[in-house]
Structures are given as structure tokens and as C-alpha cells.
MITORZA-563637 format. One line per 5 residues: number of its first residue (from 0); for each residue x, y, z of C-alpha. Coordinates in Angstrom, 3 decimals. Example, Ala and Ser with C-alpha at 12.3 -4.5 7.8 and 13.67 -1.06 7.14 Angstrom:
2
0> 12.300 -4.500 7.800  13.670 -1.060 7.140
//
This chain:
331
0> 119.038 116.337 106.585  118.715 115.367 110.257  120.964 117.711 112.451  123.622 115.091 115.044  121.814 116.491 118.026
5> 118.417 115.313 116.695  119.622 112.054 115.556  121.255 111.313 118.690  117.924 111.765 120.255  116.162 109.694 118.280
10> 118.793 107.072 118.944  118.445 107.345 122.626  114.730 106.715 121.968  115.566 103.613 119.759  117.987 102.393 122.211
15> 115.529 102.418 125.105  112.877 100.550 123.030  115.916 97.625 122.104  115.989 98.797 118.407  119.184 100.149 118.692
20> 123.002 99.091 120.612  126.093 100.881 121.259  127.537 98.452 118.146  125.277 99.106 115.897  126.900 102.754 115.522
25> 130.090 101.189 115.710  130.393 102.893 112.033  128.945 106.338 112.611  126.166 107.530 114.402  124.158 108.231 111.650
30> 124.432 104.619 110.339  123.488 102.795 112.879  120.740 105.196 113.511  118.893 104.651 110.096  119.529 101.164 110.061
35> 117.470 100.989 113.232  114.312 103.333 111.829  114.573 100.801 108.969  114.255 97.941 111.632  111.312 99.941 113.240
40> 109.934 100.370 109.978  109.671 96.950 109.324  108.156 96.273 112.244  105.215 98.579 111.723  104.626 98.464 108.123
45> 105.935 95.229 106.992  104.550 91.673 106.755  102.105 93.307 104.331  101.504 90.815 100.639  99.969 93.331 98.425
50> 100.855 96.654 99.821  104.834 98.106 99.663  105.962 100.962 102.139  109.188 103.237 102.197  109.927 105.569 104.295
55> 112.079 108.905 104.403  112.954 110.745 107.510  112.585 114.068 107.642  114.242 116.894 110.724  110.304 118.003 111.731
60> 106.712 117.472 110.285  107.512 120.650 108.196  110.193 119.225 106.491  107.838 116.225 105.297  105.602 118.863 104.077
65> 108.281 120.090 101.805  107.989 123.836 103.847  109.669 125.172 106.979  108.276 127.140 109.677  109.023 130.085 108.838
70> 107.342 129.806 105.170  103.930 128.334 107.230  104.046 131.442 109.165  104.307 133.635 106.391  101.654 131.977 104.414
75> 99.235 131.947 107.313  100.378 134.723 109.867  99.363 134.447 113.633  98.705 131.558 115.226  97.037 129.642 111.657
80> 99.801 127.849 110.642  100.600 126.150 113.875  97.128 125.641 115.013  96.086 124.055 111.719  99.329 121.427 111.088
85> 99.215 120.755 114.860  95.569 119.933 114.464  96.357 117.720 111.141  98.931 115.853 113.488  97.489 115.902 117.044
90> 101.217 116.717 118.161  102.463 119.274 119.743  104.779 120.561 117.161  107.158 122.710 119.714  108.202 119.828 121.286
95> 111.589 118.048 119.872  110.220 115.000 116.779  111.267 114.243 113.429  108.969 112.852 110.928  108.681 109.945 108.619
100> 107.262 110.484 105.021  105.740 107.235 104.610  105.427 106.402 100.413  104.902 103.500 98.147  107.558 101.098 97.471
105> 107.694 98.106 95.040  104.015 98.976 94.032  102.389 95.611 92.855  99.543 95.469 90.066  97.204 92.805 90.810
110> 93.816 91.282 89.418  90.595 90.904 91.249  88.010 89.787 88.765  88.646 85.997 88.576  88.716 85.597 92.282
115> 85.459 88.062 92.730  83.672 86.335 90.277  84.987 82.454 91.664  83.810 83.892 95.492  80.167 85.435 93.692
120> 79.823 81.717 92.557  80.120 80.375 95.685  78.368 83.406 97.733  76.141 85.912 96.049  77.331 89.519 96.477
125> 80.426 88.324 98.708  82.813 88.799 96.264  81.513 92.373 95.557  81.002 93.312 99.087  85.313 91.927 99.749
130> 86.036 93.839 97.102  84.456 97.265 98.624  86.002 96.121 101.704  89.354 96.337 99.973  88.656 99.969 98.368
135> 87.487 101.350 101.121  90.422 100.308 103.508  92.985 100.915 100.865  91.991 104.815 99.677  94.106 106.175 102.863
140> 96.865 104.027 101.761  97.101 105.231 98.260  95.774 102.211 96.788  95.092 103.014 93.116  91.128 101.119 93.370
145> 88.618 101.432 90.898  87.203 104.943 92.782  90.530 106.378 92.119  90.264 105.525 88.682  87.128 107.061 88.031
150> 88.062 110.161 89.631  91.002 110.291 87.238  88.672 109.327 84.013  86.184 112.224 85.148  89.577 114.596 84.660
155> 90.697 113.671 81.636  88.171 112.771 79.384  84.658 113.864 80.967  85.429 117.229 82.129  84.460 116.204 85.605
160> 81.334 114.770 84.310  80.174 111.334 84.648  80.896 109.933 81.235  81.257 111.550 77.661  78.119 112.154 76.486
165> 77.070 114.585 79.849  80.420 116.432 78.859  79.203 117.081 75.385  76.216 118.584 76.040  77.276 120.242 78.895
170> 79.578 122.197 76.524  77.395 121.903 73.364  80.024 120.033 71.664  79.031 116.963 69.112  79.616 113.696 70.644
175> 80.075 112.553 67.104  83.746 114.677 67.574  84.394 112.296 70.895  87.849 110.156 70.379  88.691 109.438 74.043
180> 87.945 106.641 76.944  83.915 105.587 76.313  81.838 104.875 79.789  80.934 102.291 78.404  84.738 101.039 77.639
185> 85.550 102.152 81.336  82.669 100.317 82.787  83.489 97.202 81.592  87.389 97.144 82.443  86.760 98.974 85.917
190> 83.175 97.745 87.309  82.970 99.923 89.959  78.881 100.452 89.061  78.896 96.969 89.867  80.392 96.817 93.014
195> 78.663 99.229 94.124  75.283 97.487 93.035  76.090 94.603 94.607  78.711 95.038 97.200  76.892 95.305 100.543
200> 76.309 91.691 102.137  74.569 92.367 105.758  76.502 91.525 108.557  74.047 89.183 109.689  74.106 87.770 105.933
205> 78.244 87.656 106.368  77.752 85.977 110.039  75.974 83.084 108.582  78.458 82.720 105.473  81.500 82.978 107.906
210> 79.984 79.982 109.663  79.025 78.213 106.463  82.146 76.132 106.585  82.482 76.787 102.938  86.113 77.091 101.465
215> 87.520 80.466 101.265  84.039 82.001 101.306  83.971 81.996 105.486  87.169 83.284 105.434  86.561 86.131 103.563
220> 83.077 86.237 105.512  85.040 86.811 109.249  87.772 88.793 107.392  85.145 91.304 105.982  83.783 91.551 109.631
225> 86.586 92.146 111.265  87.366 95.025 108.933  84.460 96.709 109.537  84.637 96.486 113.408  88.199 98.965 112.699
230> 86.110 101.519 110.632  86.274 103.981 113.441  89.946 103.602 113.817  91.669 106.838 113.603  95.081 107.546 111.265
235> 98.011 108.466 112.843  98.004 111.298 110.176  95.323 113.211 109.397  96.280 113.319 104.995  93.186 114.807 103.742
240> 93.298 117.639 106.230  97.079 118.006 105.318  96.559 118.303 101.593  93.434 120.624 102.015  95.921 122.762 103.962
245> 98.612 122.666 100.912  96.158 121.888 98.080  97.763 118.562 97.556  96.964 116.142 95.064  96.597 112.626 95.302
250> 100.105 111.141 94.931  100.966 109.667 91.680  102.960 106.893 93.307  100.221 104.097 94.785  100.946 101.354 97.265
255> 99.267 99.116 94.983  97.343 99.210 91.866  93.843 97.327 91.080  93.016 96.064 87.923  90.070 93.757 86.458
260> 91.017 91.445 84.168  94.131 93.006 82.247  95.743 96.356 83.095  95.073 97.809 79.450  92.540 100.763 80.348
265> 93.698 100.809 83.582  97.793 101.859 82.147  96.320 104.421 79.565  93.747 105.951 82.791  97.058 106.203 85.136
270> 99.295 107.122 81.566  96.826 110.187 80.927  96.184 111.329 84.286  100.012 111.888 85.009  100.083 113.733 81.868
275> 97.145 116.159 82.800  98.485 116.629 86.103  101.990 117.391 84.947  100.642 119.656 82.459  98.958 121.646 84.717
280> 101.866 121.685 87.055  100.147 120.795 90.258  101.114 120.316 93.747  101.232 116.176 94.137  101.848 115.290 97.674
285> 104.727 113.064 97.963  103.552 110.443 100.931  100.861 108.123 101.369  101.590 109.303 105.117  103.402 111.671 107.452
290> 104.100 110.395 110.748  105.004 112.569 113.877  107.843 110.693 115.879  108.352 112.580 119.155  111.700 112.272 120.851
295> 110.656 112.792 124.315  110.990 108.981 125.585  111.041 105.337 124.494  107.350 105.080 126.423  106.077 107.933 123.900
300> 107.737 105.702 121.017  105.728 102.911 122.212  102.270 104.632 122.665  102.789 105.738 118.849  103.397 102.237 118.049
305> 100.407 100.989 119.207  98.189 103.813 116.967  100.387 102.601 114.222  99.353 99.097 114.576  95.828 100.044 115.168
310> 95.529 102.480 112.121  96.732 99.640 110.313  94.434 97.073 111.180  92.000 97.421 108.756  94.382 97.308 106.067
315> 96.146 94.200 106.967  92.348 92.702 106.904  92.018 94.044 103.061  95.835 92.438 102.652  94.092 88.900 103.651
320> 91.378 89.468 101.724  93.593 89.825 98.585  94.992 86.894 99.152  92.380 84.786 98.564  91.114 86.912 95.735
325> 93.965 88.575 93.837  96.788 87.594 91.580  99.746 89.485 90.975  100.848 90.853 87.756  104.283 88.907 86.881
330> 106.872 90.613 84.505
//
């Protein structure tokens, strides 16, 4: 819960940036407040084709984090505990914000191999090297890509090894005695070796294809580009230094999932890996992102709009890219 003081703050802020009149609360304060951090929302994190945000909005950062203050303090006495989450958010965490757990929404399961291999037809290695493109702007998103899914086939069947048979005789077991996922199996239905063989068009290589005229190809060409101009581009949220603080897991709830050609090996990978994990009763981090909203001014609101839309760049560019190579799993 968000205390009345806080959320009147926050809809002075909204008010000064023109997301929020005096009859929009016309019902209650706290109404016409979240309808307006829905409208912001929206703003910032919608448009998107493939890739489905919610968010939930927390009284502080800590709150997102599922702790307090006081339980950061005692786990990490002294200064630790605010040094380290300030660090993770580049905030100062004394002064008055609330925070937005940013998650998946609809998650939607779509196919890349038909439009990798149609683009590889017309463009050697350019349908691979889109297809890294994709991966590697999606991870911080929680896009379930065909890294993810070896991780999660190294867990469950390989004992962290890199296929079956380096399990069994790292343990001196007899492979004979092996009933679960094959490399082989996984290799075909996820062909991450693949992209990784073949994925890396130069950009010189990508600079003549983009000017090639030919359909969809220099598209994907200048998209491809442009996404790797916004490498450098720093996240609003620092994730991986948040979950090495709380020994988070990778949330079980994607943005999107990537499949091949059918989702078969890729439902029993996900299927199995939520059943190790909830075995083992780990800590799963609930948001893709957690976002530090300050409540000092409408200007401040504005300058974190601006990261937002540059930290999100990159994966508006993988979005495109989709487009022209993915197709969506209908019920």
C-alpha cells in the first residue's frame, strides 16, 4: 500500500507533467492517481508488438524488493545495505519516491525459424546475426530466448553440464540409464549452436545489405545497426546487481517466449525448470524491472523519462526486428 501523503505527491508530480487533472480524482484520490501511472505507463512501455509490460507500484524501492528498511539493515548492518541498493538504483534512497515493479503481462510465444531461415535465403548469416540481435536486447527484459533455455536445460537434466553424456561421466553414472532431454534433441528444437556459428554479419557487411534495396533484408540490415549503436545504453535499474544482492532468480514470468519451429521442447524445458525451482524453494525475483520514481518535481519525472525511453531503445529495435521475422502463437 501507498500511504495518502505519498500518493498525493506523486499526483502533484503527475499533475505538473499533464498526466493528471483535478477531475480525474473526482472519485477518490487514489483513483485518479493510478489511472494516471497507468497512462504514464503506457507511455513508456507501450507501443511494444512482441513484448507485454505490467506494472505494480510499490511505497519505496524496498517495498519492490519484497523487504523494508529495517530488514536491509539488519541483514547488512552499517552503512551496506543502503550503500549497495542505492548503488543498484543510482537514487538517493532518503529522498521521498515510490517504485514501480515492472513484470510481464500478456506474454506472447512466437516463432523465429521460418522467418530466419526465409531472411538466410535472401542474406547469408543475416537472419542469424537478427536473431542474436533479438537475444541479446531481450535478456534484460526477461525474454525467455534460446540462452535462457539452455541455462534451464543445463539445470535440469545436465547437472550444469553441457549436455548428458559430460554429466554421466562426470558422476560415473551409465549413460545407457539416461531418460531425459538429449543435446542432440535440444539442439535441434533450440539452435542456439547455430546462431552463434553464424550470427555475426560485420557492420560493414550489414551497411552494404541495408543499402541493397532488397525486401525486408535492408530493413533488418539498418534495424540491426541501429541496435547496436544503443549497446552502451544504461538500464534505469541495475537487475543483476539487485538479484546478486538478494540471490534472486531469474523470474519465471517472461515478457515473451522464443520458440523454433513448435513450442514442444521448449513447454517441457520451461514445464521442468519451474518444477526444479519450486522444488528447491528458491528466491524468484518477481520483476523484469524496478524503477525508482522520485517525487521531488515534475522536471525530475521528466529526466527519468527520458532514461526510460533510452534504456528502451534497443528493445523497441529487437520489437521491429520481430516483426519481420516472427509469428505469433494463436490459441
Amino acid at each position: 500500500m501507498v500511504a495518502t501523503q505519498k500518493l498525493a505527491s506523486l499526483g502533484a508530480v503527475l499533475a505538473e507533467r499533464k498526466l493528471l487533472k483535478r477531475e480525474d480524482c473526482a472519485n477518490g484520490l487514489e483513483q485518479g492517481v493510478m489511472k494516471a501511472v497507468g497512462q504514464w505507463l503506457e507511455r513508456s512501455f507501450g507501443g511494444f508488438e512482441f513484448f507485454a509490460f505490467k506494472g505494480h507500484l510499490f511505497s519505496d524501492v524496498y517495498a519492490a524488493c519484497g523487504e523494508t528498511r529495517e530488514s536491509c539493515e539488519d541483514r547488512w548492518p552499517g552503512q551496506n545495505a543502503k550503500q549497495m541498493m542505492a548503488q543498484a538504483f543510482g537514487a538517493d534512497l532518503e529522498a521521498s519516491h515510490v517504485a514501480i515493479g515492472l513484470g510481464g503481462g500478456n506474454r506472447d510465444r512466437f516463432l523465429v525459424g521460418d522467418g530466419v531461415e526465409r531472411l538466410e535465403s535472401l542474406v547469408p548469416g543475416l537472419g542469424w546475426t537478427a536473431l542474436s540481435e533479438i537475444s541479446a536486447a531481450g535478456i534484460p527484459f526477461d525474454l525467455m530466448e534460446f540462452g535462457w533455455l539452455e541455462d534451464a536445460a543445463k539445470d535440469c537434466y545436465w547437472g550444469g553440464c553441457d549436455d548428458e553424456v559430460e554429466f554421466y561421466e562426470t558422476f560415473g553414472e551409465d549413460i545407457e540409464d539416461y531418460e531425459g532431454l538429449t543435446r542432440a534433441i535440444f539442439d535441434e528444437n533450440v539452435p542456439l549452436k547455430r546462431m552463434h556459428q553464424f550470427g555475426r554479419l560485420t557492420n560493414a557487411k550489414l551497411r552494404e545489405v541495408a543499402s541493397s534495396g532488397i525486401a525486408d533484408a535492408s530493413e533488418v540490415a539498418r534495424l540491426i545497426l541501429q541496435s547496436r549503436r544503443l549497446m552502451k545504453v544504461e538500464p534505469v535499474c541495475n537487475m543483476g546487481e539487485l538479484s546478486a544482492i538478494f540471490d534472486w532468480h531469474i523470474s519465471l514470468d517472461p515478457t515473451g517466449i522464443m520458440g523454433w519451429k513448435d513450442f514442444g521442447v521448449v513447454e517441457r524445458i520451461c514445464d521442468d525448470y519451474a518444477d526444479l525451482m519450486y522444488q528447491g524453494e528458491p528466491c524468484l525475483r518477481d520483476f523484469t524491472s524496478i524503477i525508482y520514481v522520485p517525487l521531488t518535481s515534475g522536471k525530475a519525472l521528466a529526466e527519468l523519462e527520458l532514461k526510460l525511453r533510452g534504456s528502451l531503445r534497443r528493445l523497441r529495435c529487437a520489437d521491429k526486428l520481430l516483426s519481420v521475422i516472427a509469428v505469433k502463437e494463436t490459441d
